[in-house]
N, C-alpha and C positions, 0 to 999 in steps of 0.2 A: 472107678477112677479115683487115686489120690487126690486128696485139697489140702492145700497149707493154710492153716490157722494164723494170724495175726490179731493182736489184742490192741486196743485202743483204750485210752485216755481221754474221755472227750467232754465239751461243756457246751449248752447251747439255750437260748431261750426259749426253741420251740420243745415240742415233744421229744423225748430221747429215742422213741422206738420209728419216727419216725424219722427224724434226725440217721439213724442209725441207716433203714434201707435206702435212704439217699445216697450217704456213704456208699451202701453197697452195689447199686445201679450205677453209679460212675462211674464208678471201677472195675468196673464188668459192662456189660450190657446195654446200661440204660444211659438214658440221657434228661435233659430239663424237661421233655416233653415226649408224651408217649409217638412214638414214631410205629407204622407198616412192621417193619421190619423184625421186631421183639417179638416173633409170637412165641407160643408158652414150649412149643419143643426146642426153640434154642437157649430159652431162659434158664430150662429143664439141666440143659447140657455146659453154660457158659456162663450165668447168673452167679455173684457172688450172694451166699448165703449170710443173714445176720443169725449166727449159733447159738448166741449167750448175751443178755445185761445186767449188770449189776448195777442198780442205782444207788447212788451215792449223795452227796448234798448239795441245796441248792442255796445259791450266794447273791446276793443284793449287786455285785458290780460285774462287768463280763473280765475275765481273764487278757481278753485282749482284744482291741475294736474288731469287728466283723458283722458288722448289722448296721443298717440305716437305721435303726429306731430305736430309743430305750424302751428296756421292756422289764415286768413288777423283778424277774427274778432270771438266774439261768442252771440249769440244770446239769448235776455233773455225772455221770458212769462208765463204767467199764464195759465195751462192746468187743463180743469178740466175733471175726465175718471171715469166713473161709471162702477160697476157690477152686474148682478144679485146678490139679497142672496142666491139664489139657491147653489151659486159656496163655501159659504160655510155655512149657517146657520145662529146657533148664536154661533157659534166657536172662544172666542174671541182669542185667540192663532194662529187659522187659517183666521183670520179678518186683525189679522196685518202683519203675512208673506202675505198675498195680499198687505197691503195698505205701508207695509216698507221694504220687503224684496228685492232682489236682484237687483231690481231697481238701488240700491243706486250707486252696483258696474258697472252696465253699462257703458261701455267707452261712449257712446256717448252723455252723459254728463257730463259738469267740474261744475256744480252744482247743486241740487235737494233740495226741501226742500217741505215738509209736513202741508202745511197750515191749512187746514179745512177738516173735515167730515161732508157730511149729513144721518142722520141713518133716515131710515123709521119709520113709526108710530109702525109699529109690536115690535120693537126692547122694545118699555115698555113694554107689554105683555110678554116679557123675559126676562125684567136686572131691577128687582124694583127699583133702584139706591138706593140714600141716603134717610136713613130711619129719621133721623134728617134734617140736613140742616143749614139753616137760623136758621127760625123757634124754631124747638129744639134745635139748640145749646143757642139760646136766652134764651128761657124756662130754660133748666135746671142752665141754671148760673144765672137767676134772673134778668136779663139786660133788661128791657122793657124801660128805656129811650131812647131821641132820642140820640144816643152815640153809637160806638163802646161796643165790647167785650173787656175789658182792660188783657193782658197776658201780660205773662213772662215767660224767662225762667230759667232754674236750672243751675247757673252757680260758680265754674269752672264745665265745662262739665264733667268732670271725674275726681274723685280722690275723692269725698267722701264718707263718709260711710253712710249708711241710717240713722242715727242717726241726722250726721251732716246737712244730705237733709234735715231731719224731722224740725230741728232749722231754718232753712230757709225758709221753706214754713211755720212755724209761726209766723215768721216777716212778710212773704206776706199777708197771710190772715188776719193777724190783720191790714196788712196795707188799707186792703179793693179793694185789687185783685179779678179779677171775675176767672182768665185763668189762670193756670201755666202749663209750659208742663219738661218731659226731653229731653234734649239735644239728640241731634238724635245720635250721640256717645255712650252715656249711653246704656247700653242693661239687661247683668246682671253678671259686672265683679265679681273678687274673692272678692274686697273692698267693696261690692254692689249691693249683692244678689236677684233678681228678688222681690223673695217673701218677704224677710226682707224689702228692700225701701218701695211696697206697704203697708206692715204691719204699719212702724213707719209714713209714709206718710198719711196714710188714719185717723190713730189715731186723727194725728193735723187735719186733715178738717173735722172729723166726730166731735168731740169735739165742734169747732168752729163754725160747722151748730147747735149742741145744744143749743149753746149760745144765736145766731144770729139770725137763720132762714134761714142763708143764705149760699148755698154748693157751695164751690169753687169747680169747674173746673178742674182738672189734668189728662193731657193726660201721661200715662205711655206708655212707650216704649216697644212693645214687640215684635217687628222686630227679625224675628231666621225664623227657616224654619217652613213648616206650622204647625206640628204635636207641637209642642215647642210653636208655638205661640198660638196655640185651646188651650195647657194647662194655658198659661199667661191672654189671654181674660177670661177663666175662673176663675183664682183665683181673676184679678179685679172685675170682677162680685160678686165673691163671698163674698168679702172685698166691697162693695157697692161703689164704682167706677163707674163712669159713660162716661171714655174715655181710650178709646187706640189710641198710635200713629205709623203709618206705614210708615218706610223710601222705600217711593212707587217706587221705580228705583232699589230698591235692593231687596225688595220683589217680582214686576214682577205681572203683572193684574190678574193671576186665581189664586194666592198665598191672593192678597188686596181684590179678591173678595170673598174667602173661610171667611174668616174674616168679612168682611160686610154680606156677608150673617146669619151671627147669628142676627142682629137683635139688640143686647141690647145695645151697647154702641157705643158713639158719635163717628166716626173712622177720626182723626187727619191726613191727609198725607202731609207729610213730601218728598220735589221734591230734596232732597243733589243728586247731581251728574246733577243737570237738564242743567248747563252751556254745558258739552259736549253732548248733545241734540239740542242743542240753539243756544248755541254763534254764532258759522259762521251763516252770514245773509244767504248762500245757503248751510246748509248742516241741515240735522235733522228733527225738528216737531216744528213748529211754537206752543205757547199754547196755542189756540182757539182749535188749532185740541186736541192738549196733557189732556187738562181738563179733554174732553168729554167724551172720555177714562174711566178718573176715575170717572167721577160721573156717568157714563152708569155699573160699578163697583159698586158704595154705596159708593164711601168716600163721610164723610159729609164736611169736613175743608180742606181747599188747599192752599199753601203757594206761595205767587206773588210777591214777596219780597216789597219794600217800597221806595217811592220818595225818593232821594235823596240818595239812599240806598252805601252799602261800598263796593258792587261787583261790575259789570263790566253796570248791564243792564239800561238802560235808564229809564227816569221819562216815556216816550214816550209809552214804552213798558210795563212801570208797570200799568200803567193807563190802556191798552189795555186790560192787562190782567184782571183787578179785574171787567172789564166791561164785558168781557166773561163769567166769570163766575156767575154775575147776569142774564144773557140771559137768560130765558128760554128756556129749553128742551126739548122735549119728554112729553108735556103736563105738565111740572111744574118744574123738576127735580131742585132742589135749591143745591149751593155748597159755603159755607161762604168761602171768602177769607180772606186769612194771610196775614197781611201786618208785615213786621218785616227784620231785618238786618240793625243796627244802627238807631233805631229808637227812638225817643224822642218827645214829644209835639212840637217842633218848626217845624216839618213838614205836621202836623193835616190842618193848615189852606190852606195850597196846595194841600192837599189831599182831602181834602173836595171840594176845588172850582173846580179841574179837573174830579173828579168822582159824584160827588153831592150825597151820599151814603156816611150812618153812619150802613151800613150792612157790617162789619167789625169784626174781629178780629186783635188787634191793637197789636203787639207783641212789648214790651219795655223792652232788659236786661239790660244794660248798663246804659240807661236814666230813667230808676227807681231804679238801685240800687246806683247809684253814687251821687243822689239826693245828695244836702247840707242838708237837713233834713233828709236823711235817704229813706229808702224805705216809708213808710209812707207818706212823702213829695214828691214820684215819682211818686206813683199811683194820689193822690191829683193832681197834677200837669198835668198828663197826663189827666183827665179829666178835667181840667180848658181849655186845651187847647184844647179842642172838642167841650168843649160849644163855646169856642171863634169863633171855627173853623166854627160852625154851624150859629152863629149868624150873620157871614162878619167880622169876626175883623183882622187885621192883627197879625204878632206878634208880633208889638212895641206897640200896644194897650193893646195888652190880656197882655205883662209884667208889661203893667204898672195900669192893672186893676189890673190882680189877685197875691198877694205875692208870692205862690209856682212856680205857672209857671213863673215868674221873676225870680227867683233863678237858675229856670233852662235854664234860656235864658243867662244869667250871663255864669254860671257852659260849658253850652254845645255848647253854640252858636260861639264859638270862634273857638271850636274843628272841625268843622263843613269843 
């Protein structure tokens, strides 16, 4: 029988190994006391395994209260505990009360945290993942240089009317935008009607692909509960739309994969709320493990935020991330990463020398709209500074090659 591997993070003041089969009796089989019921042929069949630990160091304070008692020291490593799939299928709901549930509140440890899963081969044969990707997201936005996906978003987040959105993404598309999305806020207030925004929104990109040739991008937001969001997928389908965006922490994995499984449109996810996941270094889902999740799901787009970015997380960590999610998966499974959160051109050329990947979606609000030329001058700019990025140049070079991105090294680099 297959078992899925899951790695932990964990810190505790008792013993690690045993600390560890604790973990692994709860989450399988056992319980706080030996019960009748466990004998050694079903433990045999349905017992989660401790496979691997790696000790690491131990620290004078706990990571986080979880014990009645102080105690001289606690203890930190890496445990890695498999289970049969037997114990629950391809149940993804019942996949994660194994791999996150009750664990967390165990006293006997003051820190836990959710590194990595490995899914067996069968698990394609059941979760097609992302029907786009890479690939398709490339395709339909037209983007076959070596370059990023150039996005933005619709900002002020909330307060316009679809009219006013409409005049917006006419300045982006003429500005020669590939990406625009709504703001994970937007849903479909009284100012700002589901189906009105799509109506006047899609007018200006469908016009502008008559023109051009060339069909912007727009991830519409249709985040509600499912029955609400099969109707929103639907009417962008039906307005010839090619992206929905799912705020994936608030819609929940069999809500994101009711939705990916229609098949037609690129699905955008959107991680708001991913800090209290995250942040503490031992508490939550490391994103190696977090991705997998969604692209074993079908989202095709996934948000990693960006060097140098304006929240809390590391270059360290962003890097980590957008290399996760080029891994291959399950025999191929591709998931474009979102790079975005105060993002502008002056960060392309570090972003390119730590990741070596222009398999990107480059999300710029601020640092395209506040261009001194305008948006027109943000988009220009943000690609000047990709090629620059690709070629080795720094960013006192690429300023003083290319005029837009000087302007914005000028403009933003001080803000920085």
């Amino acid at each position: 029988m297959e078992r899925i591997k899951a790695t932990y993070y964990i810190e505790t003041p008792f013993d690690i190994e045993k600390s560890a089969k604790v973990l692994a009796g709860e989450q399988s089989t056992g319980t706080f006391v030996k019960i009748p019921g466990e004998t050694a042929e079903l433990k045999e069949r349905f017992a989660a395994r401790v496979e691997q630990i790696r000790y690491l160091e131990s620290v004078s304070q706990p990571a986080m209260p979880g014990t009645h008692a102080d105690f001289p020291s606690y203890h930190r490593g890496m445990v890695e505990v498999s289970w049969s799939v037997e114990n629950f299928a391809y149940n993804l709901p019942a996949l994660i009360s194994t791999l996150q549930g009750n664990l967390y509140e165990l006293k006997q440890f003051t820190g836990l945290k959710l590194m990595d899963i490995e899914m067996p081969a069968s698990y394609a044969a059941h979760f097609k993942g992302p029907r786009f990707g890479i690939e398709g997201s490339r395709k339909l936005t037209g983007v076959n240089e070596n370059r990023p996906v150039m996005g933005t978003i619709i900002k002020p987040s909330i307060g316009m009317t679809p009219e006013q959105t409409a005049r917006l993404v006419q300045t982006l598309v003429n500005a020669g935008i590939d990406f625009i999305k709504d703001d994970e806020l937007m849903t479909s207030p009284s100012n700002s009607p589901f189906k009105a925004r799509v109506d006047a929104v899609m007018r200006v990109i469908d016009e502008y692909a008559d023109k051009t040739g060339k069909k912007v991008m727009y991830a519409f937001n249709i985040s509600d509960g499912i029955d609400e969001m099969l109707r929103n997928y639907e009417y962008v389908c039906a307005k010839g739309g090619n992206c929905a965006m799912i705020s994936l922490n608030s819609v929940g994995l069999s809500g994101t994969k009711k939705i990916c499984d229609q098949g037609e449109l690129v699905i955008h996810g959107h991680r708001n709320g991913w800090g209290m996941m995250n942040r503490h270094p031992l508490l939550g889902i490391d994103f190696s493990a977090y991705q997998k999740l969604w692209r074993l799901v079908g989202v095709d787009q996934i948000h990693v935020n960006g060097i140098q970015n304006k929240f809390w997380e590391s270059d360290d960590s962003v890097v980590s991330s957008i290399k996760a999610c080029l891994k291959p998966m399950l025999g191929g499974y591709t998931v474009l990463p979102v790079v975005s959160s105060g993002q502008w051109g002056g960060q392309a050329p570090e972003t390119y020398r730590r990741t070596k990947t222009t398999d990107l979606l480059y999300m710029a609000g601020g640092g395209i709209m506040a261009h001194p030329d305008g948006p027109e001058g943000g988009v220009v700019a943000l690609k000047q500074a990709w090629e620059a990025a690709v070629n080795g140049m720094s960013v006192e070079h690429a300023a003083k090659k290319y005029a837009a991105f000087g302007k914005s090294v000028k403009k933003f680099g001080s803000e920085v």
